[in-house]
C-alpha positions in Angstrom: 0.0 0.0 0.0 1.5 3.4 -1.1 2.3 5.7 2.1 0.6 9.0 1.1 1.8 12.4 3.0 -0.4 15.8 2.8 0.7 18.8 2.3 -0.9 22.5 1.1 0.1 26.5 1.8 -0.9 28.6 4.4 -4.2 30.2 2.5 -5.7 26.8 4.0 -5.8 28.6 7.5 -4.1 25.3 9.1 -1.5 26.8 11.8 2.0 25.4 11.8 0.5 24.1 15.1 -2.4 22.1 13.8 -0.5 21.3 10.9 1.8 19.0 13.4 -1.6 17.7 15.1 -2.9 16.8 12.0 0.8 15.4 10.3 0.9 17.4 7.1 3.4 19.9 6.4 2.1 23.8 5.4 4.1 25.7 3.4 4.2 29.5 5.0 3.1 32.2 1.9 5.4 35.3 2.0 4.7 38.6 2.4 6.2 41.8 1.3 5.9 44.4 4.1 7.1 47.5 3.2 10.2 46.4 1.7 10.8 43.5 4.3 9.7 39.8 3.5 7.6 37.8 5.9 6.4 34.2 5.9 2.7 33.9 7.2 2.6 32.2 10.6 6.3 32.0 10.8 7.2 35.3 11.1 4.2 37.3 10.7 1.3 36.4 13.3 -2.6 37.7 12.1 -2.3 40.7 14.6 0.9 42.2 12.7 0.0 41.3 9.8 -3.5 43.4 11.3 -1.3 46.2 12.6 0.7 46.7 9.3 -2.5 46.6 7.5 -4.2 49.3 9.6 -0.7 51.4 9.5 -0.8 52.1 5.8 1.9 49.9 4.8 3.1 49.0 1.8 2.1 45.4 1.4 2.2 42.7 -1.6 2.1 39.1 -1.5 4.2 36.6 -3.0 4.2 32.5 -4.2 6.2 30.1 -2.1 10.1 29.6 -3.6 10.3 26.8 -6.4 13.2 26.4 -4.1 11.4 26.0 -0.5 8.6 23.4 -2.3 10.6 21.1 -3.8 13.0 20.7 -0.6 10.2 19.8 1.4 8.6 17.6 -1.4 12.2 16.0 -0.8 12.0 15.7 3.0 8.8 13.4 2.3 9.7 11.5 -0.1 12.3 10.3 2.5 9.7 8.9 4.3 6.5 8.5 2.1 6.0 7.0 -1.3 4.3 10.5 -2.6 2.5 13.1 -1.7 -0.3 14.6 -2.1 -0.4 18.6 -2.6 -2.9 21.3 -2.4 -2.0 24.8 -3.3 -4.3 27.8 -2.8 -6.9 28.5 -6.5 -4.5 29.4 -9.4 -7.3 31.3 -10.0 -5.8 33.9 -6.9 -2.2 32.8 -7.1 0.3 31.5 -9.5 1.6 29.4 -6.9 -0.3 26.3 -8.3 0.5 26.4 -11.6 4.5 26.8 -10.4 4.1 23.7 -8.0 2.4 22.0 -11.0 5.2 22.4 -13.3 7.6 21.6 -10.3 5.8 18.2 -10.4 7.2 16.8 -13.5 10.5 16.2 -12.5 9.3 13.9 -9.5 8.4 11.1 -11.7 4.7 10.9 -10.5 5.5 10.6 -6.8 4.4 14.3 -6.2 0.6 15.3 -7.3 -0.5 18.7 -7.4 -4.2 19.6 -7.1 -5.6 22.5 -8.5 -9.2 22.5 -6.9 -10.3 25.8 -6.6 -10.1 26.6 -3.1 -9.1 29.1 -0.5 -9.5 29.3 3.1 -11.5 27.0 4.9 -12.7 24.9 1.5 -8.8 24.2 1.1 -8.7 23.2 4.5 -11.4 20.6 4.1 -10.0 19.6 0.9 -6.7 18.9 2.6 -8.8 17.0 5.5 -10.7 15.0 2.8 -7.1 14.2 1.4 -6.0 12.7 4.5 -9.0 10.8 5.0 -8.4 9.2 1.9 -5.2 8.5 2.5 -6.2 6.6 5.5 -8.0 4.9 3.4 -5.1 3.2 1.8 -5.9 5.5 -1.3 -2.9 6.3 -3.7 -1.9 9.4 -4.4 -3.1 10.1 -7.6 -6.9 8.4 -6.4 -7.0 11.2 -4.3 -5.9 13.9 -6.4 -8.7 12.6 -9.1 -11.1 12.2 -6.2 -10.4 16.0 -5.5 -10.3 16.7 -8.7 -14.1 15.6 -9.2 -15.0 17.8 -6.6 -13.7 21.1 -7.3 -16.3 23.0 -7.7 -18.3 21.7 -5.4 -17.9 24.5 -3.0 -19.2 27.6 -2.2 -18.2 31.1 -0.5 -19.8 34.5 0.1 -17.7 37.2 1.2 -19.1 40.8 2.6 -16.8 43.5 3.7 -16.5 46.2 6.4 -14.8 48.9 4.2 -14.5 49.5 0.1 -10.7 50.6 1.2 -8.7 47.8 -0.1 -11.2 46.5 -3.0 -10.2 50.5 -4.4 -6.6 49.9 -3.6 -6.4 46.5 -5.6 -8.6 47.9 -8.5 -11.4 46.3 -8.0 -14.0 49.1 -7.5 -13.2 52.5 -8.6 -12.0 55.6 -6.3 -15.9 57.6 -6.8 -17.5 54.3 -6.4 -16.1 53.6 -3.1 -16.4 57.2 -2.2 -20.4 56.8 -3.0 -20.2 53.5 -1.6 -18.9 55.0 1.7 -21.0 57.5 2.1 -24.3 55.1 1.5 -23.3 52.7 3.5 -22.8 50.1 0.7 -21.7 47.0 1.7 -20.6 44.7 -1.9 -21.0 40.8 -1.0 -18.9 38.9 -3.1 -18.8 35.2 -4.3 -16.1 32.8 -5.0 -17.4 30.3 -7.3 -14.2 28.4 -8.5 -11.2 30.2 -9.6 -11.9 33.8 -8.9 -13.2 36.6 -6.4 -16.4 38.1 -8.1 -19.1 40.6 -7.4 -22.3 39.2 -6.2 -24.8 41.8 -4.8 -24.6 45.7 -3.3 -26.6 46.0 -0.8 -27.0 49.4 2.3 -25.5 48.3 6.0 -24.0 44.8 7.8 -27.2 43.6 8.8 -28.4 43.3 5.4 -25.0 41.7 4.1 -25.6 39.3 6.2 -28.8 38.3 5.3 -28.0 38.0 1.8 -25.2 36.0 2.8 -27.2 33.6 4.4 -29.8 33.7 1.9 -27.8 32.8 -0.9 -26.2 30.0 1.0 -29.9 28.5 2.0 -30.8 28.3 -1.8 -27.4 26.5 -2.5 -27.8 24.0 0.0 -31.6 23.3 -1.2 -30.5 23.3 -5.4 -26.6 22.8 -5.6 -26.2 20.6 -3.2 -30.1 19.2 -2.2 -29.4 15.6 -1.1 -26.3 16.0 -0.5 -23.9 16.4 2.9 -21.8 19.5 3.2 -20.0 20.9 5.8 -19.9 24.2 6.3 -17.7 26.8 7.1 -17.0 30.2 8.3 -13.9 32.8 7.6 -13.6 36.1 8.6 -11.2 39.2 9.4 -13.1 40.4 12.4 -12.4 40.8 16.1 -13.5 37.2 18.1 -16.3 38.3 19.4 -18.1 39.7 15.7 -16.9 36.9 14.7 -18.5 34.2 17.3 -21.9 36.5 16.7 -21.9 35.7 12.8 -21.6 32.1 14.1 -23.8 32.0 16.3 -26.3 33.7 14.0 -25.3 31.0 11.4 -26.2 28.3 13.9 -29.6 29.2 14.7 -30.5 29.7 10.9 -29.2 26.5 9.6 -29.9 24.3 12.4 -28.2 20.7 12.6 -24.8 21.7 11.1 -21.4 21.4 12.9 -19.7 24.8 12.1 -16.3 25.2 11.3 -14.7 28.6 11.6 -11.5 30.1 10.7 -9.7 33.6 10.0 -9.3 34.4 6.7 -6.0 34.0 4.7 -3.9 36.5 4.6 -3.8 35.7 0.9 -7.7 36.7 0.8 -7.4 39.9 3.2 -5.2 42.2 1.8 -7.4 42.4 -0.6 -10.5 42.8 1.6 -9.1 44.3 4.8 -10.7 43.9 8.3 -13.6 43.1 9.3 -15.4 40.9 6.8 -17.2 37.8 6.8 -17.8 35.1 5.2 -19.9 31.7 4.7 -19.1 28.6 2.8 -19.7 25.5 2.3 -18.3 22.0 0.9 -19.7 19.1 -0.4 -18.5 15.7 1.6 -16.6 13.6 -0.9 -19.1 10.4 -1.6 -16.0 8.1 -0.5 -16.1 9.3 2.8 -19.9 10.1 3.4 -20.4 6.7 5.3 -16.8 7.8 8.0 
């Protein structure tokens, strides 16, 4: 029976902590800090990265070094047959397609999987793979198995300011200005590879409710007969955050509740104090665990 070992990037929102819990290895994504690199979780904890963000700074993020993957595909392969591993969307990040051509020269031991997912639809992609694996699944079952899936998951994003969605391009300077002074708050949708617009609507309170709204009609059309498990990321303070779940709990009664903070990856782009709802769809092979 192949030994299988999991690995995927820091987007996932797996700690270096929970990463040794769970026996996967997470690559850290770097940072650009005014000038200065960082590695997420290694040298940059959420609250600086937080701090830096409030403070104006300069910041830009950056793929993992061809260099830095392929050692620790190396350190593996000492130990496991291949692995198994699951990058960030290359729809946000060229990080996937690098680790994909990477691959090639590993002779099939190393599969890269290029899902769609961010946050905490990576991370259960990366607790689906190790599922599998304990299965006694090869490595390239369970990147096809992933494969299958991919866009079988689903995320709705609403933010606190239009700040950093003007700063990355993706609304213009008047129409965050207007959108600031209305009280606009966008809720966006990732859907597969890419961050889109989904609905405008006036205050938090009615985010929110589209949010959960557009996450109800999923789970009865998308996914009706189906398990998911869903999911929770945001950029706020605990206690907002705990709130959304608990608000989350009580409308879609029955569900287990995962929650997370966002990548890092995600919330440059976004800034503080968003949040967001997702869900997964439990792979078939492991609906009866």
């Amino acid at each position: 029976m192949s030994k299988v070992a999991v690995m995927t990037d820091s987007n996932s929102g797996i700690t270096q902590k929970e990463a040794q819990r769970l026996g996967i290895r997470v690559v850290p994504m770097p940072f650009y800090i005014d000038g200065e690199l960082y590695y997420e979780d290694i040298t940059l904890t959420q609250e600086e990265f937080y701090g830096h963000l409030s403070g104006e700074a300069d910041i830009s993020t950056s793929q993992p070094s061809p260099g830095d993957v392929m050692e620790i595909w190396e350190e593996l392969l000492d130990t496991y047959d291949e692995v198994v591993h699951i990058p960030m969307s290359s729809g946000l990040s060229n990080s996937c397609e690098t680790a994909m051509a990477l691959a090639r020269d590993f002779d099939g031991k190393v599969h890269v999987v290029n899902n769609q997912r961010i946050s905490v639809t990576q991370r259960q992609s990366v607790l689906d793979a190790l599922a599998l694996a304990g299965q006694g699944r090869t490595g390239q079952e369970i990147c096809d198995i992933l494969m299958r899936e991919k866009l079988e998951a689903s995320i709705y994003i609403t933010v606190d300011t239009l700040k950093y969605l003007k700063k990355g391009g993706r609304v213009t300077p008047a129409a965050a200005a207007l959108g600031t002074v209305l009280n606009l708050k966008p809720v966006l949708t990732i859907q597969g590879e890419k961050l889109d617009a989904f609905a405008k609507v006036r205050g938090m309170k009615s985010a929110k409710k589209v949010m959960k709204e557009a996450m109800k009609k999923d789970l009865d059309t998308r996914f009706a007969g189906r398990k998911v498990h869903l999911e929770i990321a945001h950029t706020c303070p605990e206690e907002e955050a705990q709130a959304w779940k608990e608000e989350l709990e009580a409308y879609f009664p029955g569900y287990d509740i995962h929650m997370d903070a966002l990548s890092l990856s995600v919330a440059c782009h976004i800034g503080p104090g968003a949040l967001a709802v997702a869900c997964s769809r439990q792979v078939e092979e492991l609906e009866d665990r």
